[in-house]
VOGU-3710 file (C-alpha; in Angstrom, 3 decimals, decimal comma):
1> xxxxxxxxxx> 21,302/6,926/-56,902  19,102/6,586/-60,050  16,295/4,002/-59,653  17,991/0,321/-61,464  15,486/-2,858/-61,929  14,271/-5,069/-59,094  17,161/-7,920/-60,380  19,837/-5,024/-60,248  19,049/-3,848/-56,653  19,172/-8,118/-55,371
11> xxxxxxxxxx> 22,048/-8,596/-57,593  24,278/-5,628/-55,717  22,550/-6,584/-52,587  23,923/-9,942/-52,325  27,434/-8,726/-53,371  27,442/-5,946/-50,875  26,321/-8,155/-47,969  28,759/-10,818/-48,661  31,626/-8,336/-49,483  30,692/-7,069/-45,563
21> xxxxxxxxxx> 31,001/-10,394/-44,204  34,257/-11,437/-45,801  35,347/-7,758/-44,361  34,544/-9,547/-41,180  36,511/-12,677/-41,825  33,471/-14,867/-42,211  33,741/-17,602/-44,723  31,039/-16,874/-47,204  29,439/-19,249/-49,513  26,877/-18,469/-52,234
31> xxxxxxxxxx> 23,955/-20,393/-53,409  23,991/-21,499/-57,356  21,443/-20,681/-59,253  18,266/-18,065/-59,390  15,424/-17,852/-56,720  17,122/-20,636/-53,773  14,702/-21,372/-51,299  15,102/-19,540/-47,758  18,481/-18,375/-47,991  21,035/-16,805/-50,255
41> xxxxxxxxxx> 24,544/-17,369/-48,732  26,054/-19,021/-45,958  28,309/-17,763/-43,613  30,924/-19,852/-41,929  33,910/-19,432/-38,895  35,019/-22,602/-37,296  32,462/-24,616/-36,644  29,409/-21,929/-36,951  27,411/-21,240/-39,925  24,695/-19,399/-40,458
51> xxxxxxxxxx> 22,077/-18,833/-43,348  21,747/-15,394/-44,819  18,738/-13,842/-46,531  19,740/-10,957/-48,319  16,584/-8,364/-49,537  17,528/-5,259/-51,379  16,006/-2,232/-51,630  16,058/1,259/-53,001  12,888/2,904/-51,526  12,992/2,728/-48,155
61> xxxxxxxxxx> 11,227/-0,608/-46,899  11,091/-4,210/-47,996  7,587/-5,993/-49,241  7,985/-9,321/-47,009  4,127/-10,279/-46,663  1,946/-8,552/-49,049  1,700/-12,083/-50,888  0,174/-13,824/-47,726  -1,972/-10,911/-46,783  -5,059/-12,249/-49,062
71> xxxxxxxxxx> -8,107/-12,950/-46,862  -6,058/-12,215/-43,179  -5,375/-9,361/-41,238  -1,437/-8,164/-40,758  -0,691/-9,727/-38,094  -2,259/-13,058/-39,535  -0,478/-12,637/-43,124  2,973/-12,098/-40,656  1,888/-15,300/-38,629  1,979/-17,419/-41,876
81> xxxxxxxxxx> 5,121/-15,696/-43,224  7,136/-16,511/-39,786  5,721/-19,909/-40,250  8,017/-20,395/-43,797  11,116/-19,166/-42,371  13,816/-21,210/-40,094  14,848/-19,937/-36,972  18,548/-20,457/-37,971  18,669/-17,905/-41,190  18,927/-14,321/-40,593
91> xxxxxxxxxx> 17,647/-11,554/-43,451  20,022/-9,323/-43,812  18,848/-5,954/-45,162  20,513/-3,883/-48,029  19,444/-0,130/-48,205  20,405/1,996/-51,261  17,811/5,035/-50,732  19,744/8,273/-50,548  23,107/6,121/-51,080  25,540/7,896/-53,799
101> xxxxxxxxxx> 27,320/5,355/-56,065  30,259/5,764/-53,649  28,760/5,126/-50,648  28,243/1,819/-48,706  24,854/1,203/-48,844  23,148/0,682/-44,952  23,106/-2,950/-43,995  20,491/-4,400/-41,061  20,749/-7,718/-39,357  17,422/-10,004/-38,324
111> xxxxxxxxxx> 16,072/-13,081/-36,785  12,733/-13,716/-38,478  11,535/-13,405/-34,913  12,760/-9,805/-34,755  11,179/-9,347/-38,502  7,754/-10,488/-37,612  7,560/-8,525/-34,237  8,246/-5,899/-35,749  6,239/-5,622/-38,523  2,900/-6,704/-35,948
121> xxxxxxxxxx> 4,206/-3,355/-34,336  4,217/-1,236/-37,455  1,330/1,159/-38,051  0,357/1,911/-34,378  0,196/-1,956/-33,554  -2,182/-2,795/-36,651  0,892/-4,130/-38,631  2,032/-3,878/-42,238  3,060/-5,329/-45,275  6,498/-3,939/-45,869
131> xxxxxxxxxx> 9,587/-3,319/-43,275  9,864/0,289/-43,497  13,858/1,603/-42,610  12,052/4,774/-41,331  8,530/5,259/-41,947  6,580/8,820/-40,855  2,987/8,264/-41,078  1,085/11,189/-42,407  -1,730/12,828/-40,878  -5,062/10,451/-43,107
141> xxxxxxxxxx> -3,195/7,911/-42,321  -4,378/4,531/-39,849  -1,420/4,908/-37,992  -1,233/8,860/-37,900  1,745/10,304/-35,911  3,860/7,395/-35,387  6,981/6,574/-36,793  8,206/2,749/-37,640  12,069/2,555/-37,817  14,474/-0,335/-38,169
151> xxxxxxxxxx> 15,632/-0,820/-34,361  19,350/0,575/-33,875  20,155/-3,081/-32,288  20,249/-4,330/-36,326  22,881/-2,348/-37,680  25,531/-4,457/-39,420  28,261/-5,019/-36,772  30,428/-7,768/-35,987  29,037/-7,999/-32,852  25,663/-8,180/-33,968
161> xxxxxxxx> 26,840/-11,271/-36,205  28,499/-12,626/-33,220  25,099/-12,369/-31,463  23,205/-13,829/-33,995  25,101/-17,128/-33,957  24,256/-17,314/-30,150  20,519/-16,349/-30,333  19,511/-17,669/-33,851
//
């Protein structure tokens, strides 16, 4: 896939992930308007709902705390990140990296709990700006050796929905 702008890559993000949960027979509702606080859609069956996230990308890894990483360490700049999030919306994750135009693109499921533990473990345990779908660190680098990856437990499933409206 040829590299589209940042608004393209949210844009088909948010269509893609609630395309996937109508495919699941979840209700979907979508916020009005540009930049919504916290959440982007809603998802809905009987009486549960949950709030969606929905972060595109087409590199590899999503930025989530570069912007409060001024003046803290990682696992500080995560701390205050967490802290703006509700425990009852879930990010879902939209991957387009090595995804032809007629391909689903690869679709994660997160608590921000899961998010922010994650990202304290990234790097060797230092921690790291950006979620990284599969990250090899090179031989200069901090974290030489190690490889971050996206646990297997978020794939986009309907259990792992199902789940989510339990443990969120």
């Amino acid at each position: 896939m040829s590299k589209i702008s940042s608004w393209h890559v949210g844009v088909a993000a948010e269509a893609f992930a609630a395309g996937m949960f109508a495919r699941c027979g979840y209700d979907v509702s979508v916020q009005y308007g540009a930049n919504q606080p916290e959440y982007d859609l809603m998802i809905a069956k009987g009486e549960k709902i949950l709030k969606i996230s929905v972060k595109g990308s087409q590199d590899g890894g999503w930025g989530l705390t570069q912007n409060y990483k001024k003046g803290l360490d990682y696992h500080q700049a995560v701390d205050k990140w967490f802290e703006k999030h509700k425990s009852k919306t879930i990010f879902c994750f939209v991957q387009f990296k090595n995804t032809a135009l007629n391909e689903l693109p690869r679709l994660y499921l997160a608590t921000p709990h899961e998010v922010a533990e994650t990202l304290k473990k990234s790097a060797g345990g230092r921690g790291d700006t950006i979620l990284a779908e599969e990250h090899k660190w090179g031989i200069t680098a901090y974290a030489a050796g190690t490889v971050d990856k996206i646990p297997e437990s978020w794939n986009f499933s309907r259990d792992r929905i199902e789940e989510l409206f339990v443990t969120a």
